[in-house]
ZANU-270568 format. One record per residue (C-alpha): chain; residue number from 1; residue in one letter; x, y, z. Coordinates in Angstrom, 3 decimals. Example, Ala and Ser with C-alpha at 12.3 -4.5 7.8 and 13.67 -1.06 7.14 Angstrom:
unit A	pos 1	code A	east 12.300	north -4.500	up 7.800
unit A	pos 2	code S	east 13.670	north -1.060	up 7.140
END
This chain:
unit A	pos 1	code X	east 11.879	north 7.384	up 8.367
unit A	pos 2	code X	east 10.285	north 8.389	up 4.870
unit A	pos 3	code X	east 9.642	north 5.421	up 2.534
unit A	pos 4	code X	east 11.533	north 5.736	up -1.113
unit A	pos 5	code X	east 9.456	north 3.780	up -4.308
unit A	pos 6	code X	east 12.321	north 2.327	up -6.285
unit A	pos 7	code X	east 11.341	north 1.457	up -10.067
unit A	pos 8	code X	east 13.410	north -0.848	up -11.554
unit A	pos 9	code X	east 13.390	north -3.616	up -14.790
unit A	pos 10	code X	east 14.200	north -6.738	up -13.531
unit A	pos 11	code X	east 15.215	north -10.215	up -15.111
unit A	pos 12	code X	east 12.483	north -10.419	up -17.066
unit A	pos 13	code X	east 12.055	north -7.300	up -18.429
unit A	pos 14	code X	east 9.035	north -6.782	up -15.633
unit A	pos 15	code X	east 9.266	north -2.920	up -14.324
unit A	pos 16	code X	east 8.740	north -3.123	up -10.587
unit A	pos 17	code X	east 8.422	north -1.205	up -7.778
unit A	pos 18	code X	east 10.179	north -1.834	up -4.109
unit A	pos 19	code X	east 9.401	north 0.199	up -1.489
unit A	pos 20	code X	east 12.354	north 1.068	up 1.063
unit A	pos 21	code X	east 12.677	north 2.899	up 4.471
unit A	pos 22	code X	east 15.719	north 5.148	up 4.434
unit A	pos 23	code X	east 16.474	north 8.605	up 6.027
unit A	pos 24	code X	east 17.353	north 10.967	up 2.931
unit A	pos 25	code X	east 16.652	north 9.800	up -0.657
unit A	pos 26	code X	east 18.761	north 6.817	up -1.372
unit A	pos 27	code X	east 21.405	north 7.143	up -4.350
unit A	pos 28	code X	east 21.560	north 5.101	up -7.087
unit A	pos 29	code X	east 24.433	north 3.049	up -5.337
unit A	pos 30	code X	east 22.240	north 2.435	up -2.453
unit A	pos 31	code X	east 18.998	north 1.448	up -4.219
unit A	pos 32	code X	east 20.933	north -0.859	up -6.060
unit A	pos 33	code X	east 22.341	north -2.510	up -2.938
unit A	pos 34	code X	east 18.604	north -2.612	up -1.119
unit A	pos 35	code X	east 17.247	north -4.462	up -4.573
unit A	pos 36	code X	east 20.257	north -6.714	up -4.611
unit A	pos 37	code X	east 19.865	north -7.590	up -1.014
unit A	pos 38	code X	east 16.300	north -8.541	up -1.230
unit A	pos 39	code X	east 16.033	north -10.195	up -4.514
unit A	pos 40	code X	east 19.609	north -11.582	up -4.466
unit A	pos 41	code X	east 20.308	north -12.226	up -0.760
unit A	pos 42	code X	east 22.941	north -14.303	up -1.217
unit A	pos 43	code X	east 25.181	north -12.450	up -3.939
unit A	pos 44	code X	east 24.158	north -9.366	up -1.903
unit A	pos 45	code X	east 26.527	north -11.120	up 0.765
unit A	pos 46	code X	east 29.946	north -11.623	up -1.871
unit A	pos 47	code X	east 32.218	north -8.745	up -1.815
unit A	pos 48	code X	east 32.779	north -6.399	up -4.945
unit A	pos 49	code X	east 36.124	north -5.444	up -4.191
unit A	pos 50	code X	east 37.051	north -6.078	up -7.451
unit A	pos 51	code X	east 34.839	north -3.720	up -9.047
unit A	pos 52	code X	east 35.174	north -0.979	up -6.152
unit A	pos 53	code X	east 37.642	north 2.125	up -6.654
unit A	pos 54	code X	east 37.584	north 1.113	up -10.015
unit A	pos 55	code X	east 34.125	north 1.970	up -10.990
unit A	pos 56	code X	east 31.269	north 4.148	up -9.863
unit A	pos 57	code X	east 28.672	north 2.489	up -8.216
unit A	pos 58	code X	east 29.859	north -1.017	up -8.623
unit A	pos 59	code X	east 26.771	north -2.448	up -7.340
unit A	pos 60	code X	east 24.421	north -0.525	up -10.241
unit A	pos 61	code X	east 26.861	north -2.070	up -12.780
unit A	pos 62	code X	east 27.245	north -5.453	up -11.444
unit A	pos 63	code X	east 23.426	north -5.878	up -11.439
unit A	pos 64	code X	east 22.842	north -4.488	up -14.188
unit A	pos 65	code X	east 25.613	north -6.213	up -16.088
unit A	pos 66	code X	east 25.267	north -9.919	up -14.317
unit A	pos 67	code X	east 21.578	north -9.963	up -13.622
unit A	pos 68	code X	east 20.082	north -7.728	up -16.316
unit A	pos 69	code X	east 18.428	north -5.679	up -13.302
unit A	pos 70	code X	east 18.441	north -1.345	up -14.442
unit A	pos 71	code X	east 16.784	north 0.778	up -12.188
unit A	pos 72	code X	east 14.987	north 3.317	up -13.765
unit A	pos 73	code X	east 13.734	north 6.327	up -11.011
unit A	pos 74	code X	east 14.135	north 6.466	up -7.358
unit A	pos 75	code X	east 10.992	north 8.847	up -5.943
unit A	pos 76	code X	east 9.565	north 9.448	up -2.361
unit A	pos 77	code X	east 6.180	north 7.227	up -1.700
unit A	pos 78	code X	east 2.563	north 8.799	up -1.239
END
């Protein structure tokens, strides 16, 4: 399994960089649910049924929107 580096400005206006195991590169979608789920393990739990069907990637808005997380490049680790 290839490891993905995940930049991202959280909170606080901090870049960071997560580092996730995944098959294939993840899409914006799915990096946003692996950040969610391991910064915000318990919202990462609440359903966004709401916000799905009626918006692409709901989970990229919601934390971008609710927790003032963007992520900023997805790119395969050295």
């Amino acid at each position: 399994m290839q490891k993905w580096e995940v930049t991202f400005v959280d909170n606080h206006g901090v870049q960071t960089v997560e580092q996730f195991d995944c098959e294939q590169e993840p899409t914006m979608e799915r990096a946003a649910q692996l950040i969610r789920a391991k910064l915000l393990p318990v919202p990462a739990e609440l359903d966004l049924n709401d916000l799905e069907g009626r918006t692409d990637d709901p989970t990229v808005k919601s934390l971008k929107d609710q927790c003032s997380i963007e992520i900023l490049s997805i790119t395969p680790s050295a």
